[in-house]
TORKOL-4160 file (C-alpha; in steps of 0.2 Angstrom, whole numbers, padded with zeros to 4 digits, m for minus):
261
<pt num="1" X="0513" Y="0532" Z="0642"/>
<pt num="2" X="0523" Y="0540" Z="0626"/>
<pt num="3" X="0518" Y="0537" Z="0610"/>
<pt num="4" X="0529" Y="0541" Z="0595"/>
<pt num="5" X="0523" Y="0539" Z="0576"/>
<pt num="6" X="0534" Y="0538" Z="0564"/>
<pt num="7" X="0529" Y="0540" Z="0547"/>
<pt num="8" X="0533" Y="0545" Z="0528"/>
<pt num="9" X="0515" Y="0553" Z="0528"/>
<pt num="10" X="0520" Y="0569" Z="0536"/>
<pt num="11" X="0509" Y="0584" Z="0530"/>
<pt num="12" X="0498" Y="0595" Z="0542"/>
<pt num="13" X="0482" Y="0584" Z="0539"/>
<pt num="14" X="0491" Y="0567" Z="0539"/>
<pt num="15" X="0501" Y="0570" Z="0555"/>
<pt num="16" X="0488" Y="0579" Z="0564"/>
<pt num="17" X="0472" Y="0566" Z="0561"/>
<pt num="18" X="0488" Y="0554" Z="0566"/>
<pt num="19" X="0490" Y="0563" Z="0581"/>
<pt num="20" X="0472" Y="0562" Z="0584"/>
<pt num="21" X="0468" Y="0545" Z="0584"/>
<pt num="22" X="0484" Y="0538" Z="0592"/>
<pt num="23" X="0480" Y="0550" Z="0609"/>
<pt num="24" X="0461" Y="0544" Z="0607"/>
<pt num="25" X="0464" Y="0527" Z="0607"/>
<pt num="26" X="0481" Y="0524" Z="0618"/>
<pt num="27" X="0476" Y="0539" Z="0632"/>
<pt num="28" X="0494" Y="0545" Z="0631"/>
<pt num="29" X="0505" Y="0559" Z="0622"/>
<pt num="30" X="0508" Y="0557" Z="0605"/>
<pt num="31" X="0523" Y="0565" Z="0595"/>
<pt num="32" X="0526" Y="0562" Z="0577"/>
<pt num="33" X="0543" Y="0561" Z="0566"/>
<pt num="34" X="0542" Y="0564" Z="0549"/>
<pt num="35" X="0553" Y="0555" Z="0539"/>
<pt num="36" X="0560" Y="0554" Z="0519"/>
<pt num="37" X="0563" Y="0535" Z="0519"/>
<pt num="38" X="0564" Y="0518" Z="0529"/>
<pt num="39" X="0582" Y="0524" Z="0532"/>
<pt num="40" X="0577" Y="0538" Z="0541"/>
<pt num="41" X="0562" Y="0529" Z="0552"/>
<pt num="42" X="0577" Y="0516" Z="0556"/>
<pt num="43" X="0588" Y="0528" Z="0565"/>
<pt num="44" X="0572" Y="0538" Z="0574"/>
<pt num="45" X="0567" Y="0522" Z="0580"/>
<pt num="46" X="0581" Y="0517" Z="0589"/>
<pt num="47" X="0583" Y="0535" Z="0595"/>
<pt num="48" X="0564" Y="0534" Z="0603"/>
<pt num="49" X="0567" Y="0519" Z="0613"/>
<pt num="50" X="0583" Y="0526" Z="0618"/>
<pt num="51" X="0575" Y="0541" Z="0621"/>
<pt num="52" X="0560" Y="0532" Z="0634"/>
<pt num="53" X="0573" Y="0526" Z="0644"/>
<pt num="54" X="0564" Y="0508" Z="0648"/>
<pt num="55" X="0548" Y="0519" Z="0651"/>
<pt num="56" X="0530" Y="0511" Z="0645"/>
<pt num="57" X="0525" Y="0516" Z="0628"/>
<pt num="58" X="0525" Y="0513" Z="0611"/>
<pt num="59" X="0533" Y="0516" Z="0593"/>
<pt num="60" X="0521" Y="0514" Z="0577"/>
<pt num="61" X="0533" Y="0515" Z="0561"/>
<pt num="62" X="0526" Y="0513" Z="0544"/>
<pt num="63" X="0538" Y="0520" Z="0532"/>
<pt num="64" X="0540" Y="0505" Z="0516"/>
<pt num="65" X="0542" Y="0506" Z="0498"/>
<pt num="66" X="0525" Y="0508" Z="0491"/>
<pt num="67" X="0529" Y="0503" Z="0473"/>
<pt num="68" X="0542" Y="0489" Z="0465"/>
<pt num="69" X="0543" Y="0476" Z="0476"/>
<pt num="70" X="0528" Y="0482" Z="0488"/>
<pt num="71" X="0518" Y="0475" Z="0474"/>
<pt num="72" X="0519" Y="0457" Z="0483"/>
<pt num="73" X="0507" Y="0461" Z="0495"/>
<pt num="74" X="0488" Y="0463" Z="0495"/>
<pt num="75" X="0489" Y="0480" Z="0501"/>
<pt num="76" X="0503" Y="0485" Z="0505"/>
<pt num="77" X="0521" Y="0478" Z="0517"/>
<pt num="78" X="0516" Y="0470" Z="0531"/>
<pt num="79" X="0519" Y="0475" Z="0551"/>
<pt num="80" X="0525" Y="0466" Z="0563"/>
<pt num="81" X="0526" Y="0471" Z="0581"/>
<pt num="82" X="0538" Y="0466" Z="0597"/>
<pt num="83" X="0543" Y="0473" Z="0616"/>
<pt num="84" X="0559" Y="0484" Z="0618"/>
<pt num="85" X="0558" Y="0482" Z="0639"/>
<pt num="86" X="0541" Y="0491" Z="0641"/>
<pt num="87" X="0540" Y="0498" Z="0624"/>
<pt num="88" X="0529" Y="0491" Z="0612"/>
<pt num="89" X="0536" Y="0493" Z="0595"/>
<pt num="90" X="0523" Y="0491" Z="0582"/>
<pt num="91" X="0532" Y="0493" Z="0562"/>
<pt num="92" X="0533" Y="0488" Z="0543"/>
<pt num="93" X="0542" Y="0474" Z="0543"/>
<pt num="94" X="0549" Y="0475" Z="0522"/>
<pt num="95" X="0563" Y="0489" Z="0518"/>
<pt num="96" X="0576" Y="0494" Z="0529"/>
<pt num="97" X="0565" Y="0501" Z="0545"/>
<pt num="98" X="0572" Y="0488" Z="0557"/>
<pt num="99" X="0586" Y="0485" Z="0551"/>
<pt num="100" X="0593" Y="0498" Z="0566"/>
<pt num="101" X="0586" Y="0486" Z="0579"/>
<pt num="102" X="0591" Y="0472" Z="0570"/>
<pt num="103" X="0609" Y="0479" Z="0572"/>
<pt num="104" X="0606" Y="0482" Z="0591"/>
<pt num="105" X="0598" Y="0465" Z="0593"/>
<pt num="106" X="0584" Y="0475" Z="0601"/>
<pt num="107" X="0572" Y="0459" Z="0597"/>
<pt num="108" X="0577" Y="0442" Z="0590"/>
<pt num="109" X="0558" Y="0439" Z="0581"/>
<pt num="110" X="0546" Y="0450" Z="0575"/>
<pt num="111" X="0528" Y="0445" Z="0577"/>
<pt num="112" X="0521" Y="0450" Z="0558"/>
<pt num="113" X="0501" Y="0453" Z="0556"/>
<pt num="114" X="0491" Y="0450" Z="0542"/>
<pt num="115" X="0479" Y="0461" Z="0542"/>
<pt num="116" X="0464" Y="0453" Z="0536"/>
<pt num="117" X="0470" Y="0437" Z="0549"/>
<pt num="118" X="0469" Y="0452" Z="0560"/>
<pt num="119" X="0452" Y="0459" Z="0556"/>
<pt num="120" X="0442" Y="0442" Z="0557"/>
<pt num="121" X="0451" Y="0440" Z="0572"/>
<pt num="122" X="0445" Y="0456" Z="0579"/>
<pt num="123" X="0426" Y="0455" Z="0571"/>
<pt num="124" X="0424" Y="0439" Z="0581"/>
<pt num="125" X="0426" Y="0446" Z="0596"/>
<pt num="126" X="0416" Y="0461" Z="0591"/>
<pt num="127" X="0430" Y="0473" Z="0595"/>
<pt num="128" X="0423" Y="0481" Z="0577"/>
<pt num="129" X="0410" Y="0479" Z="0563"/>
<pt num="130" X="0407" Y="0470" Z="0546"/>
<pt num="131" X="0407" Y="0490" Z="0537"/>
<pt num="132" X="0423" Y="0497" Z="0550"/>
<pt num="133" X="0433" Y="0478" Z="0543"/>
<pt num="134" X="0428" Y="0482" Z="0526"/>
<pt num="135" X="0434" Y="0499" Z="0525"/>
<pt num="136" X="0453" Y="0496" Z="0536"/>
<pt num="137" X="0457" Y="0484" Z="0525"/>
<pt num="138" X="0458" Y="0492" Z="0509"/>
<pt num="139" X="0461" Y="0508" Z="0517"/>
<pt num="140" X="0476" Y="0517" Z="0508"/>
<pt num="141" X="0480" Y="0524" Z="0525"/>
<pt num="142" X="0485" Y="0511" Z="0536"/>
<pt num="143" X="0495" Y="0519" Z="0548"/>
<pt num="144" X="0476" Y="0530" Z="0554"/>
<pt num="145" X="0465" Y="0516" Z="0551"/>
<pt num="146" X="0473" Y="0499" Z="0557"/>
<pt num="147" X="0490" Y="0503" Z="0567"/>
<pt num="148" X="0482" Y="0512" Z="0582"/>
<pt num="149" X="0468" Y="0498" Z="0583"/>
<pt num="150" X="0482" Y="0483" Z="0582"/>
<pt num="151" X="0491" Y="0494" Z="0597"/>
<pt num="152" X="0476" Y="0496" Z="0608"/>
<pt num="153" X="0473" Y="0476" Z="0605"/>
<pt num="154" X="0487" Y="0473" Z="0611"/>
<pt num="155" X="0489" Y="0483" Z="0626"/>
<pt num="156" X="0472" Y="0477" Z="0631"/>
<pt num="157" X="0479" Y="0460" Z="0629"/>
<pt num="158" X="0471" Y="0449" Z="0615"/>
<pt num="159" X="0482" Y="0438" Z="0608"/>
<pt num="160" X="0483" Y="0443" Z="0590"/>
<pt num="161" X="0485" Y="0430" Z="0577"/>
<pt num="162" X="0503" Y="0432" Z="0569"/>
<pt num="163" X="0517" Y="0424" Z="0559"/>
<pt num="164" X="0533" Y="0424" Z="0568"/>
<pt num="165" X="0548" Y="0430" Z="0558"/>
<pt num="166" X="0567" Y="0432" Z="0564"/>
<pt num="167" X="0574" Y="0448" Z="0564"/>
<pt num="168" X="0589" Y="0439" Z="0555"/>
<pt num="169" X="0576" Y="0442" Z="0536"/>
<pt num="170" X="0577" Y="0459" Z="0539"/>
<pt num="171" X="0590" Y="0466" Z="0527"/>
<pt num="172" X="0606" Y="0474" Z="0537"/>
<pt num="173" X="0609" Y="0494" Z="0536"/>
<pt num="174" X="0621" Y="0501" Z="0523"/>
<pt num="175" X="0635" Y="0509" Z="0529"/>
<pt num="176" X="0629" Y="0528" Z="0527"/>
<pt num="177" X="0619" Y="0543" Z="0533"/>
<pt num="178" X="0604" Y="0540" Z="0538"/>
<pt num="179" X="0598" Y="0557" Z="0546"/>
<pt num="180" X="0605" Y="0576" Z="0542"/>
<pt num="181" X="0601" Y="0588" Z="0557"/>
<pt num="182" X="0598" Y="0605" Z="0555"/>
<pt num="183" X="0616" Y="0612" Z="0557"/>
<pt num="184" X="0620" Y="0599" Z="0542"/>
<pt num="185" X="0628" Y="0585" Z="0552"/>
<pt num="186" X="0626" Y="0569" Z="0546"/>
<pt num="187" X="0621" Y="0555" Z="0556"/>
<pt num="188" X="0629" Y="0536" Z="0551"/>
<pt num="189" X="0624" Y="0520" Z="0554"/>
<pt num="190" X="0640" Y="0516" Z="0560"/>
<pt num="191" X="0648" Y="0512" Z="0575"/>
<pt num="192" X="0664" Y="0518" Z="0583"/>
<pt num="193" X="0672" Y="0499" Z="0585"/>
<pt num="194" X="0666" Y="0496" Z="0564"/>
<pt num="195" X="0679" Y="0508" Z="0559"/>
<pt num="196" X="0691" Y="0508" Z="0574"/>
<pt num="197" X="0686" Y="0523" Z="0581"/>
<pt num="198" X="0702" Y="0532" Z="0590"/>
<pt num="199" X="0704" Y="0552" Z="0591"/>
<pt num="200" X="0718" Y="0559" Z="0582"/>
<pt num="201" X="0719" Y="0546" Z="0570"/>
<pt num="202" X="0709" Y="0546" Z="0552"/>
<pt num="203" X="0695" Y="0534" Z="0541"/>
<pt num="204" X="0697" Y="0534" Z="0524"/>
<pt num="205" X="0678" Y="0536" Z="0517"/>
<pt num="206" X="0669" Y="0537" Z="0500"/>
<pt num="207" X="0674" Y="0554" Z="0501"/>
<pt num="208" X="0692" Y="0558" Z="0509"/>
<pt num="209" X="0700" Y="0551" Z="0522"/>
<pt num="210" X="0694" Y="0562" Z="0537"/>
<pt num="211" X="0700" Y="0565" Z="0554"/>
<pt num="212" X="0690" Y="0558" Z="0571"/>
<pt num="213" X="0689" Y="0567" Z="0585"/>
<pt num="214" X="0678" Y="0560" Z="0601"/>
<pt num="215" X="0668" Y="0577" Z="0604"/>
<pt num="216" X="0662" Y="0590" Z="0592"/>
<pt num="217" X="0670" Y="0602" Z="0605"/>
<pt num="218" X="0686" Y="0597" Z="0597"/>
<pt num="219" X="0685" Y="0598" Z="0580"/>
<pt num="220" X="0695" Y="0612" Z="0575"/>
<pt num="221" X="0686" Y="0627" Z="0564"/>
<pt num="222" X="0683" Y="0624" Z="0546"/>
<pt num="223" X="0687" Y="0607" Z="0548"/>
<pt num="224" X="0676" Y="0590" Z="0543"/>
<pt num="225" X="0679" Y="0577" Z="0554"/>
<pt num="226" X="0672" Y="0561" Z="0563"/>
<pt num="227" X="0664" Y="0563" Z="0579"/>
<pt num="228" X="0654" Y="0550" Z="0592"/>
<pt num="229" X="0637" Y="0557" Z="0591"/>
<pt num="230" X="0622" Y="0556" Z="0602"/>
<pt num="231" X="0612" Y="0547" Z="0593"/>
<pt num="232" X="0612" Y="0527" Z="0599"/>
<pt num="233" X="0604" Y="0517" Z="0611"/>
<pt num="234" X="0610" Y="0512" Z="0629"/>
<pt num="235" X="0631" Y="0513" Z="0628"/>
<pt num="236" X="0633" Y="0511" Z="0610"/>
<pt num="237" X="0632" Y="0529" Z="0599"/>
<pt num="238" X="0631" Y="0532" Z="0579"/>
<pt num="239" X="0646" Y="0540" Z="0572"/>
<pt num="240" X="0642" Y="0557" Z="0565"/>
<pt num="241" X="0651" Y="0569" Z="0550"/>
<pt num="242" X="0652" Y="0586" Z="0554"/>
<pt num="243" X="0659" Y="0603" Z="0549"/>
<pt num="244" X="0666" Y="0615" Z="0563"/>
<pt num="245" X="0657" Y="0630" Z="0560"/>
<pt num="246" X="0650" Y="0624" Z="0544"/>
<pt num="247" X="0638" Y="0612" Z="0535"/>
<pt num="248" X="0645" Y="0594" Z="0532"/>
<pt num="249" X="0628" Y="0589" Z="0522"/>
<pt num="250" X="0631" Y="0604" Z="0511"/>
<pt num="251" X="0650" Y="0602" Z="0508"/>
<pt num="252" X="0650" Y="0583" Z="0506"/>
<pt num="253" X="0634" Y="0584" Z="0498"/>
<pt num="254" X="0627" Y="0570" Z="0510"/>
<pt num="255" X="0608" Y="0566" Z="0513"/>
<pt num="256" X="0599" Y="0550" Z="0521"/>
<pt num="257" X="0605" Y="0533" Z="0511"/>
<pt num="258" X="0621" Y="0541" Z="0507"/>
<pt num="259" X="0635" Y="0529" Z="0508"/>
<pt num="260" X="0650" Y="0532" Z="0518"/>
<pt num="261" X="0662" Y="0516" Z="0516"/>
């Protein structure tokens, strides 16, 4: 089965003990996406699942503010796990990480974990020990210690104690980029109906009213535009902004969390 992580803890040692214990504990292939911010792991999300093609798997996202308002909980946002077809998507649920899938209406609740709920739960059944429980739950690194656990639980089909929460509490996306590719086009969260998509005809934006074309191929040279690009899920693909023979992040200067409208 695939196994994608994404995470904001994407150095050598971080993403490859990641690595490590998902492929050890899931038998599958791992790949990791390193992201900047919850914006960012909400657009690789969508694009994994779309990516899998109804194939079995699974998605581990924890990518959540850590400071502020992360203060609420004991240690750290919650996840919160749900199917996608034969994906298993398992993510923080606080922040803006499923807020993508929320827009797709990829799940209408999310089952949320307590963590500690989840430990007992698992020490009962002797699935790990009193020293192993003490240590995941303060453990600073949850996405190593806990998520790949929680994941191979599941798949071996303990119910879990959980919380159900509707995917209608997770905030919506802004209107903005939410991933810069290498060339320096910028991904959106919109879609081509929000804005009435129609090549040859132009969107005003935060920054100029641009020209939409349906293809990259067609944008003329030198020119910035608005594109359908490939990023999405199923029919349904993100608007990008791009520069024909340039760089649209650089000459709008545009990142992740940029606002468009």
């Amino acid at each position: 089965m695939f196994i994608v992580i994404i995470n904001d803890c994407q150095d050598a040692n971080a993403a490859g003990r990641q690595i490590t214990r998902a492929v050890t504990f899931l038998r599958g292939q791992a790949t990791i996406i390193g992201v900047q911010n919850d914006l960012e792991a909400a657009g690789n999300l969508i694009d994994a699942l779309d990516a899998a093609e109804s194939k079995r798997g699974v998605v581990m996202a924890n990518v959540a503010p850590r400071s502020g308002r992360a203060k609420k909980w004991p240690n750290g946002t919650p996840f919160g796990y749900f199917w996608h077809k034969d994906a298993l998507v398992l993510a923080s649920v606080d922040g803006l990480t499923l807020s993508l899938a929320k827009k797709f209406k990829i799940a209408q609740d999310i089952r949320v974990l307590d963590i500690s709920t989840v430990l007992r739960f698992a020490k009962e059944r002797r699935l790990l020990g009193q020293k192993e429980m003490a240590r995941i739950q303060n453990s600073q690194f949850r996405s190593f210690d806990f998520l790949p656990k929680a994941v191979q639980w599941i798949e071996e089909g303990y119910d879990l104690p959980f919380e159900s929460m509707p995917m209608s509490e997770v905030p919506d996306a802004p209107k903005s980029v939410w991933w810069v590719d290498n060339f320096g086009n910028c991904k959106t969260t919109i879609l081509p109906e929000e804005i009435n998509f129609e090549a040859g005809k132009f969107c005003q934006t935060k920054f100029g009213n641009l020209p939409m074309y349906s293809r990259l191929k067609d944008v003329p040279d030198g020119e910035i535009a608005l594109v359908i690009g490939s990023s999405g899920i199923g029919e349904d693909r993100f608007v990008e902004i791009v520069a024909q023979g340039g760089n649209a992040a650089k000459e709008l200067n545009l990142g992740s969390g940029k606002e468009i409208r």
